[in-house]
C-alpha positions, 0 to 999 in steps of 0.5 A, spaced: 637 756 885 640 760 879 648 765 882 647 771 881 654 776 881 652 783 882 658 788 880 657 795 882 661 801 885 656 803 889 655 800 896 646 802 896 646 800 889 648 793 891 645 791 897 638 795 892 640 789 887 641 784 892 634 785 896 631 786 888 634 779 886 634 775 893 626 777 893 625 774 886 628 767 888 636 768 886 642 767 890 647 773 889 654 776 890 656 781 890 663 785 890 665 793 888 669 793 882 671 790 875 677 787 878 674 783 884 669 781 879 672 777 874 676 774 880 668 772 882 666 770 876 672 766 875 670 762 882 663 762 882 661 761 875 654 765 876 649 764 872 648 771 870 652 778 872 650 784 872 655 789 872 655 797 872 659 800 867 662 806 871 666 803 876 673 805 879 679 801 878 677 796 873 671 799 869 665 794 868 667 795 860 673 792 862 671 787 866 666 784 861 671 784 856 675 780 860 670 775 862 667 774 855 676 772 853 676 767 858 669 765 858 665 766 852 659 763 854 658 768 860 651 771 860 652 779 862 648 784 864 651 792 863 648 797 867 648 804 867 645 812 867 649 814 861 645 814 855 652 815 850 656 810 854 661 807 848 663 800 847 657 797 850 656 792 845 661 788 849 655 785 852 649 784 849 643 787 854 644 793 857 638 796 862 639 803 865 639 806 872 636 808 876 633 801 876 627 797 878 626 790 881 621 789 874 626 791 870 632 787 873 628 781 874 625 781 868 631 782 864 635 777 868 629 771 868 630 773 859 638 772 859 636 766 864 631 763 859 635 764 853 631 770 849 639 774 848 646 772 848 648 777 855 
């Protein structure tokens, strides 16, 4: 079963994404902000992250630069409601909110099989 690490500031989108990934077959974490998720990803070494751009604290921008320094091989996901968010090239797949389990899923089953660099 592939790890998942869900990175969101808001407790209901969390849990959504946890029930969306959990369903489709995935084992997922999840924590609230940019600072708390590279310690997560720094332990459990997830097969993806999907990591909102809006957070408090650490934002998820910050976050993903800080995982691709450290572990350049990271496969990330940005997520976000803002269409004009600047800097989003940090990663290299980006959905937008409000999401859907057919998006989600299907852009983490892509990253998993290779088809962008994430």
């Amino acid at each position: 079963m592939q790890n998942v690490l869900v990175v969101d500031g808001n407790a209901d989108a969390r849990e959504m994404l946890a029930t969306m990934l959990k369903t489709a077959g995935y084992d997922v974490a999840l924590v609230a902000d940019g600072q708390e998720g590279y310690d997560r990803f720094a332990e459990l070494k997830p097969a993806v992250v999907l990591a909102d751009i809006f957070m408090p604290g650490m934002d998820g921008i910050a976050m993903i630069r800080e995982i691709r320094r450290a572990f350049p091989d990271a496969r990330i996901i940005a997520m976000s409601a803002g269409w004009n968010v600047p800097n989003l090239q940090v990663s290299g797949r980006v959905i937008a909110k409000p999401l859907d389990r057919e998006t989600v899923t299907s852009a983490v089953a892509a990253i998993l099989a290779g088809s962008t660099r994430g």
